[in-house]
C-alpha positions in Angstrom: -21.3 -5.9 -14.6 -18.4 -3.9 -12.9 -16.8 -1.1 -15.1 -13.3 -0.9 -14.7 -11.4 2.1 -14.2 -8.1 0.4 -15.3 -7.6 -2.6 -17.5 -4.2 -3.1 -19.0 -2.4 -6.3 -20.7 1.2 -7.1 -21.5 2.8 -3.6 -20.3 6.8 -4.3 -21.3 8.9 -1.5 -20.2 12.9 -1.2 -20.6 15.4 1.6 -19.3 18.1 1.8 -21.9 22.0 0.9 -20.8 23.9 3.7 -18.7 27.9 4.3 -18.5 27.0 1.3 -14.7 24.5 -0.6 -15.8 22.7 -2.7 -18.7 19.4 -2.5 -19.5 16.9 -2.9 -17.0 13.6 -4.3 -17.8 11.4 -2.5 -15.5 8.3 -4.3 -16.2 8.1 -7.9 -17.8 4.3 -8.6 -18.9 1.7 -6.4 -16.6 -1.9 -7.4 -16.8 -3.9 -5.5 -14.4 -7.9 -4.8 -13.8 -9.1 -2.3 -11.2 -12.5 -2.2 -10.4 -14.1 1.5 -10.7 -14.6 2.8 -7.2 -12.3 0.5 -5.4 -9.1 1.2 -3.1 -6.3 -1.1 -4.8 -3.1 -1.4 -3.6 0.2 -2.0 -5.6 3.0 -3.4 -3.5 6.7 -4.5 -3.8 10.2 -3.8 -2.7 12.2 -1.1 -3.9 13.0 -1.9 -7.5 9.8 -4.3 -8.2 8.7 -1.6 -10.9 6.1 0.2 -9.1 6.8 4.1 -10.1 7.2 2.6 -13.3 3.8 0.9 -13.8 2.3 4.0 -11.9 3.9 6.5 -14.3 2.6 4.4 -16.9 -0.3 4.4 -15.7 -0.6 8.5 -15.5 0.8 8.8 -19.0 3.9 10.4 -17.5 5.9 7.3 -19.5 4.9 5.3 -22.5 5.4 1.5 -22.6 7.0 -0.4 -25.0 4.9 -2.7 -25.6 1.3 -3.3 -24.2 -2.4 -2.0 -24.4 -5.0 -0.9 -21.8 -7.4 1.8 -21.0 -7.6 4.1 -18.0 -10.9 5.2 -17.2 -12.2 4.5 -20.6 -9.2 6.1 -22.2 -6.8 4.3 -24.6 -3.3 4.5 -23.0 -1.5 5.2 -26.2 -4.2 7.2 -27.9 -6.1 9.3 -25.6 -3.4 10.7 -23.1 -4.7 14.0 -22.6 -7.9 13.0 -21.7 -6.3 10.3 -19.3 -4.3 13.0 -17.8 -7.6 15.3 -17.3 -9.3 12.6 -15.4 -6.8 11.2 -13.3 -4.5 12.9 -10.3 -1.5 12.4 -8.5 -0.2 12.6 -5.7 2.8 11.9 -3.0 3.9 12.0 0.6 6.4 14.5 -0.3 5.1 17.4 -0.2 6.2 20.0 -3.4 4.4 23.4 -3.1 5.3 26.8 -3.9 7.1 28.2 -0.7 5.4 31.4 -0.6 1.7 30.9 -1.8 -0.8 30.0 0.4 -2.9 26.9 1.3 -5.7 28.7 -0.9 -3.4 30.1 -3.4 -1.9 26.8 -4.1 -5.2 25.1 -4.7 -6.3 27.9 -7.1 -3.0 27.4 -9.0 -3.6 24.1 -9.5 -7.1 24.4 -10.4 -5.9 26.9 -13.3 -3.7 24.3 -14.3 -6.6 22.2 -15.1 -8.6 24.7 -16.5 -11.1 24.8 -13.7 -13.4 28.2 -14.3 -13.0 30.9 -11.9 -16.5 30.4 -10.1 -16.3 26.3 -10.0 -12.9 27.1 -9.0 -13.7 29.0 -5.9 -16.2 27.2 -4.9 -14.2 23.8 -5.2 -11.8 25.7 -2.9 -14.1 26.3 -0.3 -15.1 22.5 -0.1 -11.5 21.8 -0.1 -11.0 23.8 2.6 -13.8 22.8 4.7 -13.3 18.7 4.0 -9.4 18.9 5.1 -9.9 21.3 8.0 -7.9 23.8 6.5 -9.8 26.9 7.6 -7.5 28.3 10.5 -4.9 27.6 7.8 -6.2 28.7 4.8 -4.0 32.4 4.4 -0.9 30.3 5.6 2.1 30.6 3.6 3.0 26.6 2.9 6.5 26.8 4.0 4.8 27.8 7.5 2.6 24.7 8.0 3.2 21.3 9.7 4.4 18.4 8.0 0.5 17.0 9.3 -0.9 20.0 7.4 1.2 20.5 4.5 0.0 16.5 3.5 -3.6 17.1 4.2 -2.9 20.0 1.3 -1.8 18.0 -0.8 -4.7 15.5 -0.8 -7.1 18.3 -0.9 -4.8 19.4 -4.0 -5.7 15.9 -5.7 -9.2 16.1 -5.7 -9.6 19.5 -7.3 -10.3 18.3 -10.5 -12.5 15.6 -8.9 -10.9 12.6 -10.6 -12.3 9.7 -12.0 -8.6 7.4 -10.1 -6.7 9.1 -7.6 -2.7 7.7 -7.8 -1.5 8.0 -3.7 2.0 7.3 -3.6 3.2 6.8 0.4 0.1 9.4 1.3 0.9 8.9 4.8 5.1 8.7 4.9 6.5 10.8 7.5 3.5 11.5 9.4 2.9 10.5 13.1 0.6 8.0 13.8 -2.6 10.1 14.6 -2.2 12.3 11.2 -1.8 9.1 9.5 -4.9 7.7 11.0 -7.2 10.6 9.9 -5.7 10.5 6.7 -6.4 6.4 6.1 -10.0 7.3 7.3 -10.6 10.4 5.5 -9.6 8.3 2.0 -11.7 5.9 3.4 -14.5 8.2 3.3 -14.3 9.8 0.2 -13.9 6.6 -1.6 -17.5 5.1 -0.5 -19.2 8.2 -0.5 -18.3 9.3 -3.8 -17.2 5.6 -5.3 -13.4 7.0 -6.1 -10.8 4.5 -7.3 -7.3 5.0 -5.4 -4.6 3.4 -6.6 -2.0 3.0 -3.1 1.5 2.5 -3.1 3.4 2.5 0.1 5.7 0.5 2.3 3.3 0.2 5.5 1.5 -3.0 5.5 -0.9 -1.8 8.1 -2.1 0.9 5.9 -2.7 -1.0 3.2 -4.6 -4.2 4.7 -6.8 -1.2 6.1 -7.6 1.0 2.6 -7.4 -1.6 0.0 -9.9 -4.0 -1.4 -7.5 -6.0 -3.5 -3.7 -5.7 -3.4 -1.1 -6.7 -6.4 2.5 -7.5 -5.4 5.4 -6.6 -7.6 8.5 -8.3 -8.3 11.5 -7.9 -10.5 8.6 -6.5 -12.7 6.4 -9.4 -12.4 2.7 -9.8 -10.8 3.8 -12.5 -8.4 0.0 -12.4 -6.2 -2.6 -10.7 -6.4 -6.1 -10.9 -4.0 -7.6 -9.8 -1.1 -5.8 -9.3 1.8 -7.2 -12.1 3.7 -6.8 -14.0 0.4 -3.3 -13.6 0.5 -2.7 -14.4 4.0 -3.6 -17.8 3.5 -1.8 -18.2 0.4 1.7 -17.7 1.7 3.4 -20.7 2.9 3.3 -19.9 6.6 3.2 -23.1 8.6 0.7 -23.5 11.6 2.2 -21.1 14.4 1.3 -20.6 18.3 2.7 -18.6 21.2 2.7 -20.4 24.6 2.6 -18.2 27.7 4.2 -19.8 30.8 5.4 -19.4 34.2 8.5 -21.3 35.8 12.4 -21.0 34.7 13.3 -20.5 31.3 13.1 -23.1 29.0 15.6 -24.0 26.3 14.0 -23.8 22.7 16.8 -26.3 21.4 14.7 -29.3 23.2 11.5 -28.7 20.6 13.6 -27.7 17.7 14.6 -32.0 17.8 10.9 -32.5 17.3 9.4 -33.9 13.9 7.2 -31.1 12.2 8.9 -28.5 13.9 9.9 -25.4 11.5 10.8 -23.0 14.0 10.9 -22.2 17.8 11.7 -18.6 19.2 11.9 -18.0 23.2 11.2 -14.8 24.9 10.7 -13.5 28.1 8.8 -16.8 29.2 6.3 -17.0 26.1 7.4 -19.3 23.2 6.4 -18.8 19.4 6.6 -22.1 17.7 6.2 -22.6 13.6 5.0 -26.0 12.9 3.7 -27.9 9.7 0.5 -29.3 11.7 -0.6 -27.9 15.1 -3.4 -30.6 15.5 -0.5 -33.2 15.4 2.6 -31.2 17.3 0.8 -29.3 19.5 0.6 -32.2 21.9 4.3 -33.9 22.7 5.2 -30.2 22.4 3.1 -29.3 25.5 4.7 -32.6 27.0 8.3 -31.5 26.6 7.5 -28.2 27.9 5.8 -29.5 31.0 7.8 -32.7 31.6 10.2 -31.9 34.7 10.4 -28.3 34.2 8.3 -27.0 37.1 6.3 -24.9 34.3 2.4 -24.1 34.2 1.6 -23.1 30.9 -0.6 -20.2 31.3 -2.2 -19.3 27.5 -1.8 -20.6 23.8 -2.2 -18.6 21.1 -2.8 -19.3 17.6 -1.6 -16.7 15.3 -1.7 -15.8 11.7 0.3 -14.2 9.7 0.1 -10.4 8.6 0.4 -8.6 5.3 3.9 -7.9 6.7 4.8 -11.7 6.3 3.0 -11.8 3.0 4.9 -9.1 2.2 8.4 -10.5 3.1 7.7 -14.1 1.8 6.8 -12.4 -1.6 9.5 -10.5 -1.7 11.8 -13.1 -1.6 13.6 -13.6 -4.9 13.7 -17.1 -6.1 16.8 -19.3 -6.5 
């Protein structure tokens, strides 16, 4: 039986009415389960209530209505205990200016009451597991925007939590830092079985970390699964790119064809949406051929990405 390292039903929260706006009812009815030692991923656009469930989450608001634990701990009851066993984290970086790499991560440890010798020595694997070494009598206000992050994760594992809250862990970063980052949590989640809770805006980064994603909207669970999972859920239509050589071709001549959701041209390759590729794929090969002086060089059959998962989820309904 799996033990779960989050398990929460019927969070309601509501932001009270402002001189501009009403009440906003942040989140309408959240029932989440997370696995202990998985990567899961909580997604939406802006607004969906994500900081909201995740601040929840960390005890740093209380819901209005609603019960859950987080790792074992009642969510109402037992916040300081919560709070000792959790961390947090951002891709905004917010140290003291002035202290160094190693000075920061001792202030924090003091924060959580970390004794002096567990303390140093924590440090010192810190140091070692972020490559921080060169870096380590650096004032933080000297480093790299690459560096600076990989302080701040080594920041969130000082109290070695039992769930580790990333929000946009990578946002900002070029794409090699990023990379090493995604692996690193990678890493440290199976070799020490820690449960990350991800928020962030690149689809990429989470259909590589997570093991199950949620997406939010307007405050609501709208899908939740594995990423594959997902993929096949979203209405997407069969689609295929056709690679040819010859003049251009006109799109407008398949978008008259039955079953035909969408055609784009570019650059002499063709994407085509269609609700059936076993039946379409064939008077659309004719059309394309028929007179034009074209060879058709390659078909492709694609599927869609979190990204489209993403964007058709997003969509608010009428």
């Amino acid at each position: 039986m799996e033990i779960e390292a989050i398990s929460v039903k019927g969070i309601h929260k509501t932001y009270p009415s402002t001189r501009k706006t009403g009440p906003v009812h942040a989140l309408r009815g959240i029932d989440l389960e997370v696995e202990q030692g998985r990567i899961f991923s909580i997604l939406g656009p802006n607004g969906a209530g994500k900081t909201t469930l995740i601040s929840i989450l960390t005890t740093l608001l209380s819901p209005d209505a609603g019960t859950g634990t987080v790792c074992g701990f009642d969510l109402l009851r037992e916040q300081s205990q919560i709070r000792e066993a959790v961390n947090v984290t951002s891709g905004n970086a917010n140290f003291t200016d002035n202290f160094t790499v190693v000075e920061n991560l001792n202030y924090y440890g003091m924060l959580y009451g970390i004794p002096k010798r567990r303390r140093s020595a924590k440090i010192e694997l810190l140091v070692e597991m972020f490559e921080l070494e060169d870096f380590r009598h650096a004032p933080f206000n000297h480093l790299s925007t690459g560096l600076k992050q990989r302080l701040v994760l080594a920041k969130s594992l000082i109290n070695d939590p039992k769930v580790l809250f990333l929000d946009e862990p990578t946002i900002g970063l070029d794409p090699q830092i990023s990379e090493t980052i995604r692996r690193g949590l990678k890493e440290i989640n199976q070799e020490k079985g820690l449960t990350i809770i991800l928020t962030t805006h690149q689809m990429d980064e989470a259909e590589f970390l997570s093991d199950r994603i949620a997406f939010l909207r307007q405050g609501r669970i709208v899908a939740e699964g594995e990423a594959a999972e997902l993929k096949r859920g979203i209405r997407w239509g069969d689609m295929i790119r056709i690679h040819y050589t010859g003049p251009p071709f006109n799109p407008d001549r398949l978008s008259l064809l039955e079953g035909i959701l969408e055609v784009k041209s570019d650059d002499r390759q063709i994407t085509i949406s269609m609700d059936d590729r076993g039946k379409r794929l064939d008077p659309v090969l004719r059309i394309l051929t028929s007179g034009q002086h074209l060879t058709v060089k390659n078909i492709e059959i694609l599927e869609p990405d979190l990204e489209d998962v993403f964007i058709e989820l997003a969509k608010t309904p009428h």
